[in-house]
N, CA, C and O of each residue as an XYZ file, in Angstrom:
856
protein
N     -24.849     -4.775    -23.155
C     -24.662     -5.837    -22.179
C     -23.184     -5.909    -21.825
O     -22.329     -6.139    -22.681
N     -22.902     -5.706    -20.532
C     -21.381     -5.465    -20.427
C     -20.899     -7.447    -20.119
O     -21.558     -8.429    -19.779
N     -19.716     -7.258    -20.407
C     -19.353     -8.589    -20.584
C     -17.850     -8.660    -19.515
O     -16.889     -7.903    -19.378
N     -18.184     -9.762    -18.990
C     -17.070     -9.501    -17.692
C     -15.867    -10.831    -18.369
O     -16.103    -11.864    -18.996
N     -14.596    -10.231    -17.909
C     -13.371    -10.577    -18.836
C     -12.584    -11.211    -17.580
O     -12.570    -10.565    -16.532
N     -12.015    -12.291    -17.643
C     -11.484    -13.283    -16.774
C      -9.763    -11.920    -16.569
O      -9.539    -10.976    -17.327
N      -9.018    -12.279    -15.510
C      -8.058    -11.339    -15.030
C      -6.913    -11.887    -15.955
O      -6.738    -13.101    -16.057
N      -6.060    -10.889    -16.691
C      -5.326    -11.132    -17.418
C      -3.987    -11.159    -16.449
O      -3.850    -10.765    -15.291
N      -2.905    -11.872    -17.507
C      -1.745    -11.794    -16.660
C      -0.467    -10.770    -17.568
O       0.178    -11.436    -18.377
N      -0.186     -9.660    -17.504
C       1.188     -9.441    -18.726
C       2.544     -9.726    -18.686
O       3.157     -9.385    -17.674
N       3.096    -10.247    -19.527
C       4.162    -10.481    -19.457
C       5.162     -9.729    -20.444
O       5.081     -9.769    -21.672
N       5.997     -9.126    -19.798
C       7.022     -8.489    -20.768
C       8.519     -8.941    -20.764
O       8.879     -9.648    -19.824
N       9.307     -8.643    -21.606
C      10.659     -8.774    -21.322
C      11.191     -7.579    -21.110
O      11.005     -6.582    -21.808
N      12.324     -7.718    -19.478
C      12.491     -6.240    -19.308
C      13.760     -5.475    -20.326
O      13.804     -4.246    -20.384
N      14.544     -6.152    -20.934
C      15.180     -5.971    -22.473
C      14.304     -4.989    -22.973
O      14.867     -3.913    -23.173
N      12.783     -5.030    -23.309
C      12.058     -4.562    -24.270
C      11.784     -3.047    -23.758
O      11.341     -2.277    -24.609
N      12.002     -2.548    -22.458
C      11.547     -1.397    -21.887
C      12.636     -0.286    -21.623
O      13.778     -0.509    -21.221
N      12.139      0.846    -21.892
C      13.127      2.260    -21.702
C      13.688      2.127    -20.152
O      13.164      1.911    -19.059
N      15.093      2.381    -20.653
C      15.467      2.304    -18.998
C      15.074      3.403    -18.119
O      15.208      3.394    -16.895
N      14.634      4.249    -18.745
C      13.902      5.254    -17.860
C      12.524      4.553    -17.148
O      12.067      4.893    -16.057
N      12.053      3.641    -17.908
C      10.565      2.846    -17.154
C      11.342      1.852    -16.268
O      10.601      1.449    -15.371
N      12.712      1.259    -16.200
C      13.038      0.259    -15.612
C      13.419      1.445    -14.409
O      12.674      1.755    -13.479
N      14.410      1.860    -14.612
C      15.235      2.634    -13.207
C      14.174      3.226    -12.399
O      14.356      3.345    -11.187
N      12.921      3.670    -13.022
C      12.181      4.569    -11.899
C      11.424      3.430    -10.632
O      11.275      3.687     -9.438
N      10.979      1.960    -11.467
C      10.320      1.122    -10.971
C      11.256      0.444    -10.250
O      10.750     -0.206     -9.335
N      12.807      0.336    -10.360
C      13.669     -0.337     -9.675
C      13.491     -1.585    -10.372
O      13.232     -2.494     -9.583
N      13.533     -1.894    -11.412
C      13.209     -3.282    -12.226
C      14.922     -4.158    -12.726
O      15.946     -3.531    -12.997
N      14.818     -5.392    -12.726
C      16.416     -5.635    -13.063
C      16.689     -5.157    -14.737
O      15.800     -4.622    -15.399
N      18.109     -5.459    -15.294
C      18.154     -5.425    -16.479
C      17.898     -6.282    -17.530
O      18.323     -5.996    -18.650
N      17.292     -7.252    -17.344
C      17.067     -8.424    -18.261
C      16.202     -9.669    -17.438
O      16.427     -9.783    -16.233
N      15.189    -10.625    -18.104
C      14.338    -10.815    -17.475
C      12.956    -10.763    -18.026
O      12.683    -10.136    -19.049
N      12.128    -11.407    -17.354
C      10.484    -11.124    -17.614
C      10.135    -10.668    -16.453
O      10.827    -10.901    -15.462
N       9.030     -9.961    -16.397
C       8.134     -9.145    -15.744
C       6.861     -9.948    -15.623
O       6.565    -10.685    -16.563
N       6.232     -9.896    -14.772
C       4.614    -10.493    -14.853
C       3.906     -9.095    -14.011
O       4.157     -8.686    -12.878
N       3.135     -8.669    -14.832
C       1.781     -7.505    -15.008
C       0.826     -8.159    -14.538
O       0.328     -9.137    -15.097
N       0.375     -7.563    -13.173
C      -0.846     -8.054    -12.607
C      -1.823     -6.477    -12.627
O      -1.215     -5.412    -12.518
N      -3.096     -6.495    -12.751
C      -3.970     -5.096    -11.904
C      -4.605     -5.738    -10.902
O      -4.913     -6.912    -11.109
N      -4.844     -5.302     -9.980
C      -5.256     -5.723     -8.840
C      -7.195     -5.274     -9.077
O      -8.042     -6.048     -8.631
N      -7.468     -4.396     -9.571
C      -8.902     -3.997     -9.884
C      -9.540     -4.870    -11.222
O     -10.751     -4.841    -11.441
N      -8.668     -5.590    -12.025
C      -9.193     -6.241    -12.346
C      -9.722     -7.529    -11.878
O     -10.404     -8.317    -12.534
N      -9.230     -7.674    -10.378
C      -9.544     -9.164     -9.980
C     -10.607     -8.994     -8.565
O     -11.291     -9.889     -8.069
N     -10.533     -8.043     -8.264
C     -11.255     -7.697     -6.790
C     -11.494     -6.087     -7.050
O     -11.102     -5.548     -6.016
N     -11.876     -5.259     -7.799
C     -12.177     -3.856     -8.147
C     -13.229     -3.411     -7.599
O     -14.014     -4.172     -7.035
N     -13.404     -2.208     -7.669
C     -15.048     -1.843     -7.270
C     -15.433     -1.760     -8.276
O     -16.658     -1.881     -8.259
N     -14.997     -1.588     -9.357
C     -16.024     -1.682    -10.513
C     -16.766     -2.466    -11.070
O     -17.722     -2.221    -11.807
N     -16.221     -3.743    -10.634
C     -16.664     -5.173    -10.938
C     -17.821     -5.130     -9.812
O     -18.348     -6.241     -9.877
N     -18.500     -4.331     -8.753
C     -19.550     -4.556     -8.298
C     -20.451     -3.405     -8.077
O     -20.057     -2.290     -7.735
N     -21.900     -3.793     -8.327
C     -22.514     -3.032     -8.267
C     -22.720     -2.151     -7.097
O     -22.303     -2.875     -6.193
N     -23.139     -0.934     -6.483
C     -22.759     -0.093     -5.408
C     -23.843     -0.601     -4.713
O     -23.690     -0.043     -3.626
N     -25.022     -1.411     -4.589
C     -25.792     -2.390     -3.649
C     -24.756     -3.224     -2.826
O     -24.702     -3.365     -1.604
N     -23.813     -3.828     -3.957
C     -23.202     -5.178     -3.649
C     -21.820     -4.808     -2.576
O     -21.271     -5.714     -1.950
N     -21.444     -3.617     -2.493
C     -20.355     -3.328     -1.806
C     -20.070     -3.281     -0.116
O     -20.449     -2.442      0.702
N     -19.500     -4.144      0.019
C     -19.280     -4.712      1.205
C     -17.644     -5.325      1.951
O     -17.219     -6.479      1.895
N     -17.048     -4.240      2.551
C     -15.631     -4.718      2.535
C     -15.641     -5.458      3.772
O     -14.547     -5.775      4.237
N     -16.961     -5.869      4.539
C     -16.819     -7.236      5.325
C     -16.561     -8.374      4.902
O     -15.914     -9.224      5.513
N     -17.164     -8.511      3.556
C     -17.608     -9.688      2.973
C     -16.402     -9.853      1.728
O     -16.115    -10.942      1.232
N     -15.877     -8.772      1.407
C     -14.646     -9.258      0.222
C     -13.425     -9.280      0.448
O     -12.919     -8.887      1.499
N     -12.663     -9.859     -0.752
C     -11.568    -10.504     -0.001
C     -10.233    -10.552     -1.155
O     -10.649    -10.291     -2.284
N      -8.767    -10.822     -1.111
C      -8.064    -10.529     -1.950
C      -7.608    -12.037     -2.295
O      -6.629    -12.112     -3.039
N      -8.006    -12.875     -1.992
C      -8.032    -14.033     -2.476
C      -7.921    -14.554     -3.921
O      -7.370    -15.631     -4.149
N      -8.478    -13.739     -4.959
C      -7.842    -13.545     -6.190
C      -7.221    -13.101     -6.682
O      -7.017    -13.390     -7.861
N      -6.453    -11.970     -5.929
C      -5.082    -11.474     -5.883
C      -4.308    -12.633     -5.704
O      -3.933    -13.053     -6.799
N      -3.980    -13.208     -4.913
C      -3.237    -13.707     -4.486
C      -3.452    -15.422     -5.458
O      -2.343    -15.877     -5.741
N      -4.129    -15.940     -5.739
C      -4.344    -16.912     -6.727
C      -3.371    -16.486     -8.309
O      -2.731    -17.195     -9.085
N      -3.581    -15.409     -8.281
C      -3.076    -15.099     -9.729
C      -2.057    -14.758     -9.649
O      -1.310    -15.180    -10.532
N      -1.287    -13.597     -8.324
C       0.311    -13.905     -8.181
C       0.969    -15.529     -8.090
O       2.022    -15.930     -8.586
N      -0.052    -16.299     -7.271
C       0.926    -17.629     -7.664
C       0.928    -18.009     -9.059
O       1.995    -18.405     -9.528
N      -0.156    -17.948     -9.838
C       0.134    -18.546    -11.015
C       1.224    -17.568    -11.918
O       2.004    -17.919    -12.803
N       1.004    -16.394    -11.425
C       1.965    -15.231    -12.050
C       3.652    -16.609    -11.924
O       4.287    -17.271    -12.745
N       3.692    -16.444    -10.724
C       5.222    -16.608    -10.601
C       5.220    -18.549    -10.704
O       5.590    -19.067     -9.650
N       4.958    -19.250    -11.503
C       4.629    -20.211    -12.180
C       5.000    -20.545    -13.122
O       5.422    -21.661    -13.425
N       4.888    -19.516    -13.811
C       5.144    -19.049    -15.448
C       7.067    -18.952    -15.003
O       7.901    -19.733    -15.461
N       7.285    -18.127    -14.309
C       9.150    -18.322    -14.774
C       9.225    -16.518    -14.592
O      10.133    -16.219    -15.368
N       8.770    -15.357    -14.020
C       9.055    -14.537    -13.992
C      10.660    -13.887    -13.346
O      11.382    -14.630    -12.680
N      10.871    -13.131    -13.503
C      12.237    -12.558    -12.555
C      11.343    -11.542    -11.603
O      11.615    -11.328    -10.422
N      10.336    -11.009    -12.249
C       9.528     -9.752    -11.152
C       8.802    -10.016    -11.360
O       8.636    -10.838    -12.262
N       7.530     -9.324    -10.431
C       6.388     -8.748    -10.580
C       5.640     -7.552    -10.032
O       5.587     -7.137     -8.875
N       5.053     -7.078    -11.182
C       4.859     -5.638    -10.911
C       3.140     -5.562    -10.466
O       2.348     -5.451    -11.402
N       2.770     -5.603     -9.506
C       0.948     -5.269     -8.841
C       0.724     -4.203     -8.709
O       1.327     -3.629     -7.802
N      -0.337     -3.351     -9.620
C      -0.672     -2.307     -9.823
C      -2.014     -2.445     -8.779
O      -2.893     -3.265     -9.044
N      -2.083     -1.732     -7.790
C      -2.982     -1.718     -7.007
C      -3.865     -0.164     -6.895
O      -3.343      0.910     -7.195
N      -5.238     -0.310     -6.421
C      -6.192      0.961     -6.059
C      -7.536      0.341     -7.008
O      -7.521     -0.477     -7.927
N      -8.281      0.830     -6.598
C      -9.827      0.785     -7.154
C     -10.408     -0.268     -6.509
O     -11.337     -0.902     -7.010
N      -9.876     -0.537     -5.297
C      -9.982     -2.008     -5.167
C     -11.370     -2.120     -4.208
O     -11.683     -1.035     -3.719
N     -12.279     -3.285     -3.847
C     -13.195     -3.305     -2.789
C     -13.152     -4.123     -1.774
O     -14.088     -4.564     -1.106
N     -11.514     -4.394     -1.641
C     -11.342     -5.016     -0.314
C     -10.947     -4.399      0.701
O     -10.834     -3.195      0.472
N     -10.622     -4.767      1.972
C     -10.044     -3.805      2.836
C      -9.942     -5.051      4.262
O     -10.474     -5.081      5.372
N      -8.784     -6.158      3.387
C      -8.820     -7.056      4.134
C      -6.789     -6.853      4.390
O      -6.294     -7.831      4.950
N      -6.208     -6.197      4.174
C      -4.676     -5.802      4.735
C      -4.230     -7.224      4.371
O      -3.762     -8.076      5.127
N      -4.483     -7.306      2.987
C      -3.773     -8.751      2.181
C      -4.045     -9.896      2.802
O      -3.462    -10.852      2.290
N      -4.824    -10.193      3.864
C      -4.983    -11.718      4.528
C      -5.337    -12.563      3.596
O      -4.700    -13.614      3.528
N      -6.563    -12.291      2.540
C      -6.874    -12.808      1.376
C      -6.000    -13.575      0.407
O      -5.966    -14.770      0.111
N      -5.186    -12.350     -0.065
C      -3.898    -12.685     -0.856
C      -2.744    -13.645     -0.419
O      -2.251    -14.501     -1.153
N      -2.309    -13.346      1.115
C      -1.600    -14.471      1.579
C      -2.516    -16.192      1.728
O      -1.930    -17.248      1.492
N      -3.917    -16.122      2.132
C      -4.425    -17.490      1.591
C      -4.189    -17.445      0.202
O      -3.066    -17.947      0.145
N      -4.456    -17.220     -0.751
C      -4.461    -17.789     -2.272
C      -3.196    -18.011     -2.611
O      -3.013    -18.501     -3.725
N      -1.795    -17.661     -1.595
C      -0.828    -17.518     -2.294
C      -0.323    -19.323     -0.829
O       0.823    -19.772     -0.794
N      -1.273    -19.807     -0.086
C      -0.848    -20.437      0.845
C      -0.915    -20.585      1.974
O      -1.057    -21.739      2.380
N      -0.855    -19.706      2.738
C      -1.282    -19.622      4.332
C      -1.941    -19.965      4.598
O      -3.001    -19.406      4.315
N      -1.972    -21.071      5.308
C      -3.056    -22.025      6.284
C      -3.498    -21.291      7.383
O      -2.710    -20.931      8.257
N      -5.307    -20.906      7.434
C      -5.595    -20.283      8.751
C      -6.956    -20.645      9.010
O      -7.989    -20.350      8.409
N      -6.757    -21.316      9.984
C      -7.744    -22.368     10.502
C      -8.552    -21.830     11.750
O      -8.088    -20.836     12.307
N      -9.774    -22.417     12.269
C     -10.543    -22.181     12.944
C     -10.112    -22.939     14.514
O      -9.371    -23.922     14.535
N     -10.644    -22.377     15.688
C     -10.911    -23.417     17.450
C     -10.754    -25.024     16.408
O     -10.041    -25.982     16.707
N     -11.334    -24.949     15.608
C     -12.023    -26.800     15.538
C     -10.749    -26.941     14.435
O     -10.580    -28.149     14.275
N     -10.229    -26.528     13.991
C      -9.112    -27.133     12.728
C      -9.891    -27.109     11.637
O      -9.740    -28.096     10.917
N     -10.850    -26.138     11.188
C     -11.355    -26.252      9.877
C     -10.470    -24.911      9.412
O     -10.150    -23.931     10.085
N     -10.211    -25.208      8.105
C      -9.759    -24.157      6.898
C     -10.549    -22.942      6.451
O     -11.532    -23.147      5.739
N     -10.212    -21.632      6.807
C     -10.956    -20.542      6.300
C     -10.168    -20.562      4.961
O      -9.013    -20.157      4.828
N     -11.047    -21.153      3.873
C     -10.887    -20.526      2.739
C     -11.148    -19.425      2.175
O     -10.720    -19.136      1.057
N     -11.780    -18.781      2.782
C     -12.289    -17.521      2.112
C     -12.083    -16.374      3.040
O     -12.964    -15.522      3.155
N     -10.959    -16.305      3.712
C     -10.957    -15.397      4.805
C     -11.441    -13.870      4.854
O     -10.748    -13.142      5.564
N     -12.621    -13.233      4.147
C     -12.677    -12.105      4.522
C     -12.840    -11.501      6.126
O     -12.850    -12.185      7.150
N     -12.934    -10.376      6.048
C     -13.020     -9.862      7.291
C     -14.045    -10.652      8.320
O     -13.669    -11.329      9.277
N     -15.572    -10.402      7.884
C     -16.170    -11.048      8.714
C     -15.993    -12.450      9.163
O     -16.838    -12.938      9.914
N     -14.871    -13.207      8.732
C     -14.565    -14.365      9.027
C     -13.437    -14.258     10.272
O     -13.425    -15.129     11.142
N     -12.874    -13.590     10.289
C     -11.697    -13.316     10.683
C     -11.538    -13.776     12.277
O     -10.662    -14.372     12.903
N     -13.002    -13.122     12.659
C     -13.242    -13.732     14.385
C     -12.871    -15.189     14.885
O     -12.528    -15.588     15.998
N     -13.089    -15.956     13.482
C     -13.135    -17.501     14.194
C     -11.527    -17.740     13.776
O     -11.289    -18.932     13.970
N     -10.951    -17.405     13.534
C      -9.721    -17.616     13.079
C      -8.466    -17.926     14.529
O      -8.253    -17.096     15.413
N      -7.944    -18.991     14.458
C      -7.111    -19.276     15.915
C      -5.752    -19.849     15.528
O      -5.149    -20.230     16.531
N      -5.206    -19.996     14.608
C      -3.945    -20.794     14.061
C      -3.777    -20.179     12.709
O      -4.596    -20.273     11.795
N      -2.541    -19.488     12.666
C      -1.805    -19.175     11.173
C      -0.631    -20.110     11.041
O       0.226    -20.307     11.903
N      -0.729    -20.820      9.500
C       0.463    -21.513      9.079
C       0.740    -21.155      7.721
O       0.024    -20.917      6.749
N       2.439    -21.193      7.995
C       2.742    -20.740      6.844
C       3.523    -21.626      6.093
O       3.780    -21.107      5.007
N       4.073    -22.891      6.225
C       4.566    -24.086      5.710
C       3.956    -23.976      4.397
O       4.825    -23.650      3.588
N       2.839    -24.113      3.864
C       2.810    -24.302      2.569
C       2.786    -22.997      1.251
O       2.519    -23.071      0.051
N       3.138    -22.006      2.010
C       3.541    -20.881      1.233
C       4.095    -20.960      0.450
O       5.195    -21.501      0.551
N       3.578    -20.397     -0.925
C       4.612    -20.974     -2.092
C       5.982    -19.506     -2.369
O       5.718    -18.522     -1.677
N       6.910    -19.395     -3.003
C       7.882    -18.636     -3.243
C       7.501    -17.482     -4.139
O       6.569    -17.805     -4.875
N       7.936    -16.184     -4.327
C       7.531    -15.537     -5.336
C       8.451    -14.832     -5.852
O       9.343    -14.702     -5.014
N       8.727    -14.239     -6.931
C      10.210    -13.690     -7.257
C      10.081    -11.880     -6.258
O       9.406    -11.758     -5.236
N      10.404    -11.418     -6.513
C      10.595     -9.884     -6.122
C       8.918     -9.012     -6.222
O       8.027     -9.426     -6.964
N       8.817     -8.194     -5.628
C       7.488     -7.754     -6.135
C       7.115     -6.121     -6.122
O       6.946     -5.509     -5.068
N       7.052     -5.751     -6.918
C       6.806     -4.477     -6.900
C       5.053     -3.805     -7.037
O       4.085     -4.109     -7.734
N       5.276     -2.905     -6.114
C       3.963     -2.607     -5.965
C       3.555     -1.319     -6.579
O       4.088     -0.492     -5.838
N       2.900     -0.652     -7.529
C       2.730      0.681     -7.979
C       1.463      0.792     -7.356
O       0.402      0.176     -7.464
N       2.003      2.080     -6.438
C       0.799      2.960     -5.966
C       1.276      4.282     -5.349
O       2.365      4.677     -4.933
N      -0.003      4.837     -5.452
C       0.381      6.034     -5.043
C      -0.520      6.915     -3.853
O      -0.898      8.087     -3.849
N      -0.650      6.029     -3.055
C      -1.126      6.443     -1.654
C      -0.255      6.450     -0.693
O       0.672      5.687     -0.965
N      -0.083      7.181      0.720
C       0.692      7.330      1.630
C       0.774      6.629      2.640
O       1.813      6.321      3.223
N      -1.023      6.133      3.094
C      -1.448      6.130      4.381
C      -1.090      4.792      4.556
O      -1.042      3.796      3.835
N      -0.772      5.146      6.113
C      -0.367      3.939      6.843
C      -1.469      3.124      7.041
O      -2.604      3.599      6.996
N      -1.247      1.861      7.270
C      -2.656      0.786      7.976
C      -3.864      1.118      8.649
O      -4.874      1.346      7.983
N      -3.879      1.165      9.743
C      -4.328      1.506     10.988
C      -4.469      3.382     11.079
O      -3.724      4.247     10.617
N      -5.891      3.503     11.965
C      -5.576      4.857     12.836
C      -6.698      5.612     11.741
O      -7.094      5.031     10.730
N      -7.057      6.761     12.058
C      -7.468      7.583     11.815
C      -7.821      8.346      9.882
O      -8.656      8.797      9.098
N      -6.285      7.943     10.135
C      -5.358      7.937      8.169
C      -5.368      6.898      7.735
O      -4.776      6.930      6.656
N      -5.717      5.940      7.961
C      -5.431      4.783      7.709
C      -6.484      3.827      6.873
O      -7.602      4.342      6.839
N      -6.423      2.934      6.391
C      -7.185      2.300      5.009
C      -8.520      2.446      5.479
O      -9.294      3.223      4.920
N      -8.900      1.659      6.607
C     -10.496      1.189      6.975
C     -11.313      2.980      6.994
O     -12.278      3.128      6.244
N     -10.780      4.389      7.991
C     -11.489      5.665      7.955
C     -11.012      6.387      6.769
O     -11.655      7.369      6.400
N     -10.272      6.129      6.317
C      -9.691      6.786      4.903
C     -11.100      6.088      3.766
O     -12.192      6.593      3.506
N     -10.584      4.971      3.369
C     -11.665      4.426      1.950
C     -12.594      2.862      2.219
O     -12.757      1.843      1.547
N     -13.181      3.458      3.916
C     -14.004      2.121      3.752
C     -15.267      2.735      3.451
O     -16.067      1.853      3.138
N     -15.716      3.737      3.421
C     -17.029      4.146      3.219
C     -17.296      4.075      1.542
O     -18.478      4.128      1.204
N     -16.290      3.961      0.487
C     -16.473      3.905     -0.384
C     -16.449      2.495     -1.108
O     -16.483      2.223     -2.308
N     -16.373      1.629      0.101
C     -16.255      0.321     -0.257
C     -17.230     -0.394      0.930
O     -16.887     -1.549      1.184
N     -18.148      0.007      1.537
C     -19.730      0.141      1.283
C     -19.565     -0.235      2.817
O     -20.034     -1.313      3.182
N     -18.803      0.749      3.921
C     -18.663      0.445      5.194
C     -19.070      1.719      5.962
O     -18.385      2.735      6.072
N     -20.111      1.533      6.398
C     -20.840      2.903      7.824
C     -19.861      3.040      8.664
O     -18.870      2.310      8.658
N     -20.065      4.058      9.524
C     -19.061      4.811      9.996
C     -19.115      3.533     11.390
O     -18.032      3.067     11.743
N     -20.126      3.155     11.943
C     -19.753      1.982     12.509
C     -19.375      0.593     12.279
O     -18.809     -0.214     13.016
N     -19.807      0.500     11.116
C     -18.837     -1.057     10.379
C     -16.950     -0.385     10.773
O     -16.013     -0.882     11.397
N     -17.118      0.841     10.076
C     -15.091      1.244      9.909
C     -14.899      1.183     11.324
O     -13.946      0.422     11.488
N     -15.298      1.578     12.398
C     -14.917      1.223     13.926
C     -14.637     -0.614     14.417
O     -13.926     -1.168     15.256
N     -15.417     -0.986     13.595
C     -15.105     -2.486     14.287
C     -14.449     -3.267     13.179
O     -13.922     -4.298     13.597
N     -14.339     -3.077     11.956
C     -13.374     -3.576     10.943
C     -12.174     -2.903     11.399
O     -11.241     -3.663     11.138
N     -11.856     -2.128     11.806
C     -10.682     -1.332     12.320
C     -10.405     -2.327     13.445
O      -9.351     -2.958     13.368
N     -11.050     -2.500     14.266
C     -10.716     -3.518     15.534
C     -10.728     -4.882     15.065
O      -9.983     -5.582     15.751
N     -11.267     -5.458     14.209
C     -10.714     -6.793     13.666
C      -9.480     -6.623     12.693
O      -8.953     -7.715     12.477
N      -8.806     -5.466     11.981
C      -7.456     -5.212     11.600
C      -6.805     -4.902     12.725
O      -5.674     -5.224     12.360
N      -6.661     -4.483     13.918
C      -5.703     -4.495     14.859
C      -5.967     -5.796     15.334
O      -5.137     -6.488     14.743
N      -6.628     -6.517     16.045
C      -6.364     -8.251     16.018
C      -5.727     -8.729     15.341
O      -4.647     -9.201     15.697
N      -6.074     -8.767     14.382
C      -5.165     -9.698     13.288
C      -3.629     -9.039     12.842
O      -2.876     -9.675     12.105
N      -3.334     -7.926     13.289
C      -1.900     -7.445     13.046
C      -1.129     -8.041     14.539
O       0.089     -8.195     14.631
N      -1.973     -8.288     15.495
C      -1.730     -9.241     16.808
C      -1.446    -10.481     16.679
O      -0.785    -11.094     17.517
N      -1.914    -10.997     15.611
C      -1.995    -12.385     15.339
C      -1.163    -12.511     14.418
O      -0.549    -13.570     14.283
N      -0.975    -11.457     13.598
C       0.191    -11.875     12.458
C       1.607    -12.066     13.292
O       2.497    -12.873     13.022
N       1.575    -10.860     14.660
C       2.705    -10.804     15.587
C       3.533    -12.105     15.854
O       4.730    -12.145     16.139
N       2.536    -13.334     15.685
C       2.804    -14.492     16.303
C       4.025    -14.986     15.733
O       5.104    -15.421     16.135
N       3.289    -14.690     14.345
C       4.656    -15.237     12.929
C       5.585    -14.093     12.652
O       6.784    -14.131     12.928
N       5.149    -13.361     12.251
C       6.046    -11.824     12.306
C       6.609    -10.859     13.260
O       6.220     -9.708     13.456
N       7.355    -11.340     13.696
C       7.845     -9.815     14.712
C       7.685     -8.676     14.631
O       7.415     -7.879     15.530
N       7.917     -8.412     12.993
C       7.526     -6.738     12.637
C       6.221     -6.879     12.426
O       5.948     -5.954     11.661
N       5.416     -7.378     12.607
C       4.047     -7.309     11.806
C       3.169     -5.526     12.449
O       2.641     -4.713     11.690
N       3.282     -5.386     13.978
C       3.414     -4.219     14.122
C       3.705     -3.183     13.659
O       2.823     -2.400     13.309
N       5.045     -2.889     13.527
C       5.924     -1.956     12.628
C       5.895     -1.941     11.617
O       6.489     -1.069     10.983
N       5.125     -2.990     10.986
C       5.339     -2.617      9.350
C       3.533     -1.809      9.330
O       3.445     -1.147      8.296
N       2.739     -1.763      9.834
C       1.439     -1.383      9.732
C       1.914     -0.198      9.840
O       1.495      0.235      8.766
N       2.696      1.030     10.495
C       2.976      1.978     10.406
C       3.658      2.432      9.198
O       4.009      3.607      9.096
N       3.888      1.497      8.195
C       4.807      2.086      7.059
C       4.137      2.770      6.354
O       2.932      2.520      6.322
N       4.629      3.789      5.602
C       4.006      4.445      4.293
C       3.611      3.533      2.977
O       4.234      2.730      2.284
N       1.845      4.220      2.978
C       1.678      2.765      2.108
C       0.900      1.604      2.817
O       0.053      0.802      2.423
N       1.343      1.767      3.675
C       0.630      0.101      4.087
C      -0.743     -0.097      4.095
O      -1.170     -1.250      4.147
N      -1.738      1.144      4.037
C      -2.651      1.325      4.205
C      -3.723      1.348      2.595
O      -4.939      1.304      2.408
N      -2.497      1.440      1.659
C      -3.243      1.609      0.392
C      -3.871      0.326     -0.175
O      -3.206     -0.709     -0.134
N      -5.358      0.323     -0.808
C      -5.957     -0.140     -1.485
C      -6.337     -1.665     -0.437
O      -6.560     -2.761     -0.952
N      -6.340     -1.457      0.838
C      -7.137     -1.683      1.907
C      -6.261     -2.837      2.519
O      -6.624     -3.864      3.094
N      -4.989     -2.364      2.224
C      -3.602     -2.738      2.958
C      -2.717     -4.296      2.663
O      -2.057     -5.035      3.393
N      -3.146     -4.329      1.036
C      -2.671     -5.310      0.409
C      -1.330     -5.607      0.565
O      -0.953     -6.775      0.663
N      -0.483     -4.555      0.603
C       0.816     -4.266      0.693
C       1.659     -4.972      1.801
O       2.681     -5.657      1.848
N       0.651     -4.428      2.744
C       1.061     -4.823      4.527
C       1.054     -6.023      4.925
O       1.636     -6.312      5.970
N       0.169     -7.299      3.921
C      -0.273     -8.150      4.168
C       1.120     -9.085      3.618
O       1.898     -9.809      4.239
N       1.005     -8.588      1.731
C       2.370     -9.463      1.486
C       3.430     -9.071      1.467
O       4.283     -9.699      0.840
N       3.816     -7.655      2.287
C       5.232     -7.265      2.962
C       5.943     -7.898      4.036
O       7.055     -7.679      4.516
N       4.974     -8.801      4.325
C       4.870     -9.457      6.200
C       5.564    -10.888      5.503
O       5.975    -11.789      6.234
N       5.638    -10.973      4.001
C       6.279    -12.266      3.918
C       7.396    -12.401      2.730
O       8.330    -13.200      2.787
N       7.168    -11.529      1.680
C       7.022    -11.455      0.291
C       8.758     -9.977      0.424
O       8.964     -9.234      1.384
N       9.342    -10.040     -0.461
C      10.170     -9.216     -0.698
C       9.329     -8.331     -1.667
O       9.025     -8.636     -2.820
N       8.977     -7.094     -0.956
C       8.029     -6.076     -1.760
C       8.418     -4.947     -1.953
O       9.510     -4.893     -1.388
N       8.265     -4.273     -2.274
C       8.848     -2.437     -2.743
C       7.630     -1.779     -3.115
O       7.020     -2.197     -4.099
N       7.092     -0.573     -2.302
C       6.245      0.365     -3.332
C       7.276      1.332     -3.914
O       8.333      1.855     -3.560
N       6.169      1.317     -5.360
C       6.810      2.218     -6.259
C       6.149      3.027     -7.124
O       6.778      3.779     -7.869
């Protein structure tokens, strides 16, 4: 009987680590660290391959647990991302971490996955909470958007037909329109290397968050 384990948080002191593990990650010299996995909180493993649906999921517990991460008193944090079954380009994560994004009528999408995304008409970011530095370990290339990009790259493995990835692709270019509103770069950063990994978590809290892949 497999037994499902609430998302841990790690904390280290960066004192305690080879400076060869600090210098490669770009980590300061002294300090705590807060250890997040991103597959432990939104993974594909955590769902059965019936249940997989990157319309319907969302990084919203990502982003719940970086705030409580940086709560605690960290100097960094390090988000180990991939395995993941979202492919919501961090919108998720920026609600749990704050972002108000409301509907025509002024109701609150709490749960913003993709298929929600249509009714969505107002982003606020006033109650965004602060986060220390953030480092991202991964090791994918692909940009956001396009061809290479998160949704035709790894939505089929996160339970999306070749026509779901055509129109989830067109509700991620909307909403990189809409991020435009608040972000100037929100464009330009969808082209970055990376932005596209683990269904563009990166892109989402690069648009606010002082981030680094590494």
């Amino acid at each position: 009987v497999g037994i499902k384990r609430e998302p841990l948080i790690g904390i280290c002191e960066l004192g305690n680590l080879p400076d060869s593990v600090s210098g490669l990650i770009g980590l300061p010299p002294a300090g705590k660290v807060g250890i997040i996995e991103m597959a432990s909180i939104s993974g594909l493993a955590q769902l059965p391959l019936e249940e997989r649906n990157a319309w319907r999921t969302s990084t919203v517990g990502v982003g719940d647990l970086l705030k409580k991460t940086s709560q605690i008193g960290v100097d960094v944090i390090l988000l180990g991302i991939g395995g993941s079954s979202t492919n919501d380009m961090g919108v998720g994560a920026l609600s749990g971490l704050g972002m108000g994004m409301f509907s025509e009528s002024g109701d609150l999408l709490s749960f913003p996955a993709p298929e929600t995304w249509s009714e969505l008409a107002e982003v606020s970011i006033q109650e965004m909470v602060n986060l220390p530095p953030l480092k991202i370990a991964c090791d994918v290339k692909n940009s956001l958007l396009g061809l290479q990009g998160a949704t035709h790259q790894f939505g089929a493995q996160k339970g999306l037909s070749s026509e779901d990835r055509v129109a989830v692709e067109d509700e991620m270019c909307r909403m990189v329109q809409k991020f435009g509103e608040c972000f100037p770069d929100a464009e330009k950063k969808s082209s970055d290397e990376g932005s596209g990994a683990a269904g563009g978590i990166g892109y989402g809290l690069g648009l606010v968050y002082d981030v680094s892949m590494v």
